[in-house]
Chimera marker file (.cmm) of the C-alpha trace (Angstrom):
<marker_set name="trace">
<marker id="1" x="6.502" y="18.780" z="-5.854" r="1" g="1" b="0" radius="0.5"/>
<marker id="2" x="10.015" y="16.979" z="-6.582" r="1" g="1" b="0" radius="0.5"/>
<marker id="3" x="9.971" y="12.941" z="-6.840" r="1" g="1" b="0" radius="0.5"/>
<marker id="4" x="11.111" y="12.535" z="-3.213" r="1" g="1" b="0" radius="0.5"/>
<marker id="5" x="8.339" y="14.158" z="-1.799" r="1" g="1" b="0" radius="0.5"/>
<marker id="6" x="6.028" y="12.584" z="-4.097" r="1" g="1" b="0" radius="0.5"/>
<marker id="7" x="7.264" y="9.227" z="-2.922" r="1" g="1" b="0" radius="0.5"/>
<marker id="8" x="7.014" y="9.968" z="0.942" r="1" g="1" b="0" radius="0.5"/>
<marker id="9" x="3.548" y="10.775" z="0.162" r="1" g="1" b="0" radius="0.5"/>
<marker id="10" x="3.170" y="7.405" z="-1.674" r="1" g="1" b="0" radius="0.5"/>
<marker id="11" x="4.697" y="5.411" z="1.415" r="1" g="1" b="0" radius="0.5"/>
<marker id="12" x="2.357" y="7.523" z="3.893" r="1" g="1" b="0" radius="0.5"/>
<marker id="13" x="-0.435" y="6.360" z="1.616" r="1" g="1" b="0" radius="0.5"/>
<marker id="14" x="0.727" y="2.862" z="1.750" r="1" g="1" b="0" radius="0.5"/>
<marker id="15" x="0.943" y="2.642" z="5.482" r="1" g="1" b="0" radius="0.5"/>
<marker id="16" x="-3.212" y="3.722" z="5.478" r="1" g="1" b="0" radius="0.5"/>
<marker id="17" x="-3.745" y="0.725" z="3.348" r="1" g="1" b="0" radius="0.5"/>
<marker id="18" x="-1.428" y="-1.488" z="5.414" r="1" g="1" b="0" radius="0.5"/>
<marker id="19" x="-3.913" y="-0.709" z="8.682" r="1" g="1" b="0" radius="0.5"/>
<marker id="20" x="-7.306" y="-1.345" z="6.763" r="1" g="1" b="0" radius="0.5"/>
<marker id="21" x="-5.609" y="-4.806" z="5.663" r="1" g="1" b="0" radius="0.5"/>
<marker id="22" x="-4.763" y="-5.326" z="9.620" r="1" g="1" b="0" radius="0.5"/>
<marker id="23" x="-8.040" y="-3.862" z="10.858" r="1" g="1" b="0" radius="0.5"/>
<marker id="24" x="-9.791" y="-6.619" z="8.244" r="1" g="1" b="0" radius="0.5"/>
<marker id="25" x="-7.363" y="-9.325" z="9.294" r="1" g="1" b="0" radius="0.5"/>
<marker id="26" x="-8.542" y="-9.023" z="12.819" r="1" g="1" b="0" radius="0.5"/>
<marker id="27" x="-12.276" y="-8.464" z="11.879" r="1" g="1" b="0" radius="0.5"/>
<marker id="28" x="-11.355" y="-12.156" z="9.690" r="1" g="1" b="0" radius="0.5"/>
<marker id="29" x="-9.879" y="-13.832" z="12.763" r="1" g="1" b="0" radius="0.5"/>
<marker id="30" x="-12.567" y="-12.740" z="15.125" r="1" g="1" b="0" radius="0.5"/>
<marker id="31" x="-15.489" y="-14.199" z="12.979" r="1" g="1" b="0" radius="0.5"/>
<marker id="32" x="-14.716" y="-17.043" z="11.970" r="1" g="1" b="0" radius="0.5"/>
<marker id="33" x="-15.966" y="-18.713" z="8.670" r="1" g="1" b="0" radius="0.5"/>
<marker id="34" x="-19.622" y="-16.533" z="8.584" r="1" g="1" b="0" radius="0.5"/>
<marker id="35" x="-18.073" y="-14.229" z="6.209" r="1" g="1" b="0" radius="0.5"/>
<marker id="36" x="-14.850" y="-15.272" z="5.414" r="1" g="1" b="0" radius="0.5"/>
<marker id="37" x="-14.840" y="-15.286" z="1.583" r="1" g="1" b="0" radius="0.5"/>
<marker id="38" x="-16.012" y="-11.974" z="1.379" r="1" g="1" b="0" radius="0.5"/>
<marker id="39" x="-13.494" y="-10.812" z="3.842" r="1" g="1" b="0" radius="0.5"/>
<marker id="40" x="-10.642" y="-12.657" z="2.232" r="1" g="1" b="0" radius="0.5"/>
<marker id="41" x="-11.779" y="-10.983" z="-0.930" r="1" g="1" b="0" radius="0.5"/>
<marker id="42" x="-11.759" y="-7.400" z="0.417" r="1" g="1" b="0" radius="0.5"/>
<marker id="43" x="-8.132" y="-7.784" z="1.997" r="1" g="1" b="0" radius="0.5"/>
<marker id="44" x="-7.040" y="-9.281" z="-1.513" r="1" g="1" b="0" radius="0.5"/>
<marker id="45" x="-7.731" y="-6.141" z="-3.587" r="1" g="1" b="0" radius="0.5"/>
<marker id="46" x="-6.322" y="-4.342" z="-0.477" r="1" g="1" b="0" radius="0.5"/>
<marker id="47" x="-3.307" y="-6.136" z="-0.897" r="1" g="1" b="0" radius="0.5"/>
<marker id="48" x="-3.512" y="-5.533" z="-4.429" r="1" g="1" b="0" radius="0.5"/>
<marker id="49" x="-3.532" y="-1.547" z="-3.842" r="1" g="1" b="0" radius="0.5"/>
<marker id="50" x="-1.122" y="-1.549" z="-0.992" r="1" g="1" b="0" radius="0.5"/>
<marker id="51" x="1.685" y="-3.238" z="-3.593" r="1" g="1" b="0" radius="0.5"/>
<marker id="52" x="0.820" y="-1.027" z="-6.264" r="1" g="1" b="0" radius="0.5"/>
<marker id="53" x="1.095" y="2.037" z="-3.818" r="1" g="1" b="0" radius="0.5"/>
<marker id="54" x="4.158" y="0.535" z="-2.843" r="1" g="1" b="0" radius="0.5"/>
<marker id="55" x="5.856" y="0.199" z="-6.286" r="1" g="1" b="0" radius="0.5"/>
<marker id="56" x="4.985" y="3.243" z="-6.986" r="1" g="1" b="0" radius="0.5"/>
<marker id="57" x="6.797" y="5.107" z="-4.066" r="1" g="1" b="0" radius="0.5"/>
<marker id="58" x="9.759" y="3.001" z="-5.424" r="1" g="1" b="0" radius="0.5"/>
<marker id="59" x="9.699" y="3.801" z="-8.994" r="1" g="1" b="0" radius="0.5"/>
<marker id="60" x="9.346" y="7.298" z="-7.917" r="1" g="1" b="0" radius="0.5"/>
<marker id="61" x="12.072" y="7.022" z="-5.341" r="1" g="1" b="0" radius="0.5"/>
<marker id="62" x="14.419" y="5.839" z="-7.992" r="1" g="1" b="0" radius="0.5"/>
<marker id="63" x="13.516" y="8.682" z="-10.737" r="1" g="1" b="0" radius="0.5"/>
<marker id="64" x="14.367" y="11.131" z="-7.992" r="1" g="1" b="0" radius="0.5"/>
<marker id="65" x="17.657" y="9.190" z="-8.123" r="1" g="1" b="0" radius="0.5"/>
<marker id="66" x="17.958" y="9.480" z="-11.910" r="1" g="1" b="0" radius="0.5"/>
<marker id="67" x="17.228" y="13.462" z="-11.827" r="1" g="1" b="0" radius="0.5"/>
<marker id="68" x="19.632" y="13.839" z="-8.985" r="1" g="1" b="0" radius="0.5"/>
<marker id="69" x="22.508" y="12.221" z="-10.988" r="1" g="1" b="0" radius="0.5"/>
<marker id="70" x="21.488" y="13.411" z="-13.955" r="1" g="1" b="0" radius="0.5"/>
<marker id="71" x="21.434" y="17.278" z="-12.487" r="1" g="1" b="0" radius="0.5"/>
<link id1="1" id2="2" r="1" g="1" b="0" radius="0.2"/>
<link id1="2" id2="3" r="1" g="1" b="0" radius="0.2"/>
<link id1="3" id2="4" r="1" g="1" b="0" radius="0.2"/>
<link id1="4" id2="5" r="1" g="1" b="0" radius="0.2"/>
<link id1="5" id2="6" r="1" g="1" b="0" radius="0.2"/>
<link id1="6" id2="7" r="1" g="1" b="0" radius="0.2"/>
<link id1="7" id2="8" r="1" g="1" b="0" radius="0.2"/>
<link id1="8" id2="9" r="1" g="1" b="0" radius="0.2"/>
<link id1="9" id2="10" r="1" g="1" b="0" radius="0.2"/>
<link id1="10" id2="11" r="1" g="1" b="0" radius="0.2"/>
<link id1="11" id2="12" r="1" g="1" b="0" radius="0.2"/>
<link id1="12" id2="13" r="1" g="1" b="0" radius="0.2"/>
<link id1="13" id2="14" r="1" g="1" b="0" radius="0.2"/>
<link id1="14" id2="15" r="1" g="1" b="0" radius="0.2"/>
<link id1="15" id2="16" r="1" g="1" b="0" radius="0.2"/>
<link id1="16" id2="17" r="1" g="1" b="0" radius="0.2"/>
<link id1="17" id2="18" r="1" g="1" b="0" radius="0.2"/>
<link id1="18" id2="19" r="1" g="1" b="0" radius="0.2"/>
<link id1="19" id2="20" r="1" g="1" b="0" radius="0.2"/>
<link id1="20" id2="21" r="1" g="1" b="0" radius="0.2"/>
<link id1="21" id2="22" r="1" g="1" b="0" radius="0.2"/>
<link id1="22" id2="23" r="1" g="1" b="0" radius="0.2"/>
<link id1="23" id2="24" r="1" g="1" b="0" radius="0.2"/>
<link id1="24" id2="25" r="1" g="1" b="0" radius="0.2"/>
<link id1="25" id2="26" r="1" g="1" b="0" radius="0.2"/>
<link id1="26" id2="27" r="1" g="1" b="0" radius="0.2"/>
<link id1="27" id2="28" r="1" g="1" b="0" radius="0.2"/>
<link id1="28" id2="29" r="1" g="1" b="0" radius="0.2"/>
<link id1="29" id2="30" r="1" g="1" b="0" radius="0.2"/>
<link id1="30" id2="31" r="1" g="1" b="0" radius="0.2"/>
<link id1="31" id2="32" r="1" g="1" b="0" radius="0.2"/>
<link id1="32" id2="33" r="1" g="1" b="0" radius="0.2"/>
<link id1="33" id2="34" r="1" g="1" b="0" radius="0.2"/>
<link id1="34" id2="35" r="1" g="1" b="0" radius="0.2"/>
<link id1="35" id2="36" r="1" g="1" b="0" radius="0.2"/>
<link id1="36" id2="37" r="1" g="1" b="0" radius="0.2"/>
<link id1="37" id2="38" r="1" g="1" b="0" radius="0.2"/>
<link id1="38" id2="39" r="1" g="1" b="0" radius="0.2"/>
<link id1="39" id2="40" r="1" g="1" b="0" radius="0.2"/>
<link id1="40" id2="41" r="1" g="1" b="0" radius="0.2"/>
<link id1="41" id2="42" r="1" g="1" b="0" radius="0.2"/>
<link id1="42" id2="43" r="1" g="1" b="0" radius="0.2"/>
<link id1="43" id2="44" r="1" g="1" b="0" radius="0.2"/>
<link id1="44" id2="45" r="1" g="1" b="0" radius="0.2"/>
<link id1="45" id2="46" r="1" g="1" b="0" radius="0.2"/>
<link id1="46" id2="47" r="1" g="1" b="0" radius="0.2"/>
<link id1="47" id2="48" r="1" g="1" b="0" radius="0.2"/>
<link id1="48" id2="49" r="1" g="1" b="0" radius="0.2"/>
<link id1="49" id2="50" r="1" g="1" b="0" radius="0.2"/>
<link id1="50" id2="51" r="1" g="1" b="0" radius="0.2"/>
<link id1="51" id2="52" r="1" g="1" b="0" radius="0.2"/>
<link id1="52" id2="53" r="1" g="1" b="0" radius="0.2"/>
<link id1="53" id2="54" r="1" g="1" b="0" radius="0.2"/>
<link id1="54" id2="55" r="1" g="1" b="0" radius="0.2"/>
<link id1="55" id2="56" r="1" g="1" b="0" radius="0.2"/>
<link id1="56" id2="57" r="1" g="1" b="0" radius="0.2"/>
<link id1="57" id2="58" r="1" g="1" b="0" radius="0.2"/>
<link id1="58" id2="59" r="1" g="1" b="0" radius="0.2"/>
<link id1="59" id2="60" r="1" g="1" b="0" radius="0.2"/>
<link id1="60" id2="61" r="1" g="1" b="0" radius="0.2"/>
<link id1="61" id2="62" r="1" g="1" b="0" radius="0.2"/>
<link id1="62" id2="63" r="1" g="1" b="0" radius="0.2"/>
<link id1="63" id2="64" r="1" g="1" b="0" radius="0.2"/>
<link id1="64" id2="65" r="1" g="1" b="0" radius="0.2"/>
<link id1="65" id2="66" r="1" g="1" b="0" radius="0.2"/>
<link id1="66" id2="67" r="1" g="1" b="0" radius="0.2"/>
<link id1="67" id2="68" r="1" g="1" b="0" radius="0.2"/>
<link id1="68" id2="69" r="1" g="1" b="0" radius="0.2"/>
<link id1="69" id2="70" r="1" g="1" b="0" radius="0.2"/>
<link id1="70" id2="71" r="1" g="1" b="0" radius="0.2"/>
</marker_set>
């Protein structure tokens, strides 16, 4: 698998993260305050993953840039 693929997969992978965050931002606004540190907990570390996902696609992304210059 070359970078660029490897990346797109990364990105795919970040949009799945993306939609739990949304899915427990809507599950946050419809209770109310019954569970909200717990849910504002859960969406943290999903945040957390969906930026490190994120970078990761990018870093990625620009070693395929590297190689392809470098080639």
């Amino acid at each position: 698998m070359n970078y660029i693929e490897w990346a797109q997969e990364y990105y795919k992978d970040a949009e799945r993260v993306m939609k739990t965050i949304k899915k427990y931002e809507k599950i946050l606004k419809n209770t109310g305050q019954a569970n909200e540190e717990k849910l504002n907990s859960i969406i943290a570390s999903y945040r957390y993953i969906y930026y490190d996902v994120l970078n990761t696609a990018k870093m990625l992304e620009s070693r395929a840039k590297v190689n392809e210059n470098a080639a």
